[in-house]
C-alpha positions as CSV (number, residue, x, y, z in Angstrom):
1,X,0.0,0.0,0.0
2,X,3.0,2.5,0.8
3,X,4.0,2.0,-2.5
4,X,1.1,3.1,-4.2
5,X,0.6,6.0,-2.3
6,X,4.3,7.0,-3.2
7,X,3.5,6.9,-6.7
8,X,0.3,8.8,-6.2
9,X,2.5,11.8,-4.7
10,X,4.6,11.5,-7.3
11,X,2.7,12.2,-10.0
12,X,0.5,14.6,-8.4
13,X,4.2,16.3,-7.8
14,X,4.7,16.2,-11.4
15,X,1.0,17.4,-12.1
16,X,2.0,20.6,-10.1
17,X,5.7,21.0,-12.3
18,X,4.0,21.4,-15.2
19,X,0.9,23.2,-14.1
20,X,3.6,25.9,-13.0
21,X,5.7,25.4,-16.0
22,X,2.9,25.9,-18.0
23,X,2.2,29.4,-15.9
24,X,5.5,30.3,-16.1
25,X,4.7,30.3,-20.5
26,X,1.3,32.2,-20.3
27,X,3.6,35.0,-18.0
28,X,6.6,35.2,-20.4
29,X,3.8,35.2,-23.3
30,X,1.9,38.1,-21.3
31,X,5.1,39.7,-20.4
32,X,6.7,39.6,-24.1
33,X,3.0,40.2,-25.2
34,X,2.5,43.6,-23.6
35,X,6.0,44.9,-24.7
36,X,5.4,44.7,-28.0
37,X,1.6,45.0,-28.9
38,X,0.6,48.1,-26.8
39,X,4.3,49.3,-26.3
40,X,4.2,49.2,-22.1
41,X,7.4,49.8,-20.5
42,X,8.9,46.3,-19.9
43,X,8.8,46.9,-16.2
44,X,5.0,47.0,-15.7
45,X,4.6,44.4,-18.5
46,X,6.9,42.4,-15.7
47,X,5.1,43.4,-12.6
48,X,2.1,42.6,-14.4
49,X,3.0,39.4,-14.9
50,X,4.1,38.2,-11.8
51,X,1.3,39.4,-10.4
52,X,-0.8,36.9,-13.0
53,X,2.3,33.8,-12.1
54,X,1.2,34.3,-8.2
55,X,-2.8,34.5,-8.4
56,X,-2.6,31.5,-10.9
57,X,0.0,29.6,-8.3
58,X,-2.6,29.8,-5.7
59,X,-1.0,32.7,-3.6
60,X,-3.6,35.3,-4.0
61,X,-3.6,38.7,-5.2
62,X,-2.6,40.7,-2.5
63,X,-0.1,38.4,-1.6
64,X,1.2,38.3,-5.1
65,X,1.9,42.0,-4.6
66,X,3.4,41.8,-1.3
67,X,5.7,39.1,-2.5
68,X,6.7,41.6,-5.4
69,X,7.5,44.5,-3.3
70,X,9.7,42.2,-0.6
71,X,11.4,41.1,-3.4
72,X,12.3,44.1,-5.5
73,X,13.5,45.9,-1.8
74,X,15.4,43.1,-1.1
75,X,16.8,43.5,-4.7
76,X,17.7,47.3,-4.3
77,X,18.9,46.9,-0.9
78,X,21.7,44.8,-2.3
79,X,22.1,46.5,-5.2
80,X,21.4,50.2,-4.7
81,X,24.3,51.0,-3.1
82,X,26.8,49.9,-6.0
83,X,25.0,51.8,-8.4
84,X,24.9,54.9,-6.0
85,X,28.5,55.4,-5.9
86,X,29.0,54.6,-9.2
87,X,26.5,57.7,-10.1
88,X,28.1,59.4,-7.7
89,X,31.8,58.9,-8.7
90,X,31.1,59.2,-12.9
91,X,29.2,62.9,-11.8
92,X,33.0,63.5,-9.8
93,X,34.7,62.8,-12.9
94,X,32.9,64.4,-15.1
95,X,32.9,67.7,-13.0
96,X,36.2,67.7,-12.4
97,X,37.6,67.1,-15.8
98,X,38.8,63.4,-15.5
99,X,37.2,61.7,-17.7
100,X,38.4,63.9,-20.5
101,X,41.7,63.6,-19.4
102,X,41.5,59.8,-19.3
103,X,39.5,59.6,-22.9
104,X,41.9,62.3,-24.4
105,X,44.9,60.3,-23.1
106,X,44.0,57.0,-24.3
107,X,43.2,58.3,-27.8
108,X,46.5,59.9,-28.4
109,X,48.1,56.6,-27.1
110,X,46.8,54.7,-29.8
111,X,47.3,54.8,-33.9
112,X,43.9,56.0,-35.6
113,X,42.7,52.4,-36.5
114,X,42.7,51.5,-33.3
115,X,41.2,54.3,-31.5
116,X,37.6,52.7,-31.3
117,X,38.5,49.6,-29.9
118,X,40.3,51.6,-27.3
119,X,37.2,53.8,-26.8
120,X,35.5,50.3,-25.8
121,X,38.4,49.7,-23.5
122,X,37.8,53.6,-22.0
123,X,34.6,52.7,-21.4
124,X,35.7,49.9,-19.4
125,X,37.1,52.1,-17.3
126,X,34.5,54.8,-16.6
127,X,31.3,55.7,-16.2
128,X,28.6,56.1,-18.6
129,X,28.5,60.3,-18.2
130,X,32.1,59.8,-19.0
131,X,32.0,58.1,-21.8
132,X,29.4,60.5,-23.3
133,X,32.2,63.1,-22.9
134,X,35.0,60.9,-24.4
135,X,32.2,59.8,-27.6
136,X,31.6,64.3,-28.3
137,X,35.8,63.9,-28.4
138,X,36.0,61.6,-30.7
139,X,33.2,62.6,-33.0
């Protein structure tokens, strides 16, 4: 009898794998769906669907959303401080002349035919607001 019942769970288990990997397609469908039919920024189209992959999965609609927003702090709080002082230290160098410095000595280093694959190496190096200075240098 204990083997029966072990086989029962076993393919209700796989019932529930693909009822969620069959969610998981409607989402990306919805997701990729909304982008490019009525053109919504891809981050609603993605909130939107998660919210759709968590009512469908049984967690409810105001959980869905709660789930969302944990996440996405939990998200920032590891990443939001990285891209703070990188903002932070590209505005310094652009203020204070670095970057041109850097992009105007790297493009004199270099012969001519090489001087965009060194601008992809500058860029490397700094920010994006500096390499928006460096790319008015070079063109």
């Amino acid at each position: 009898m204990k083997c029966k019942s072990e086989k029962k769970d076993i393919k209700e288990d796989k019932n529930v794998r693909s009822f969620l990997v069959f969610n998981l397609i409607i989402s990306i469908a919805i997701m990729i769906a909304l982008i490019l039919v009525p053109k919504f920024n891809p981050a609603l189209s993605l909130v939107i669907a998660s919210i759709y992959m968590g009512v469908t999965c049984g967690l409810g609609f105001v959980n869905s959303i709660e789930t969302i927003g944990t996440g996405f702090g939990n998200m920032m709080a590891g990443i939001g401080l990285p891209i703070g002082f990188g903002v932070i230290l590209g505005q310094l160098m652009s203020d204070t002349g670095a970057a041109k410095v850097i992009a105007r000595t790297i493009v004199h280093a270099v012969p001519n035919k090489y001087v965009f694959i060194c601008s992809g190496i500058c860029r490397l190096c700094v920010s994006n607001s500096s390499f928006s200075l460096m790319s008015h240098l070079l063109f």
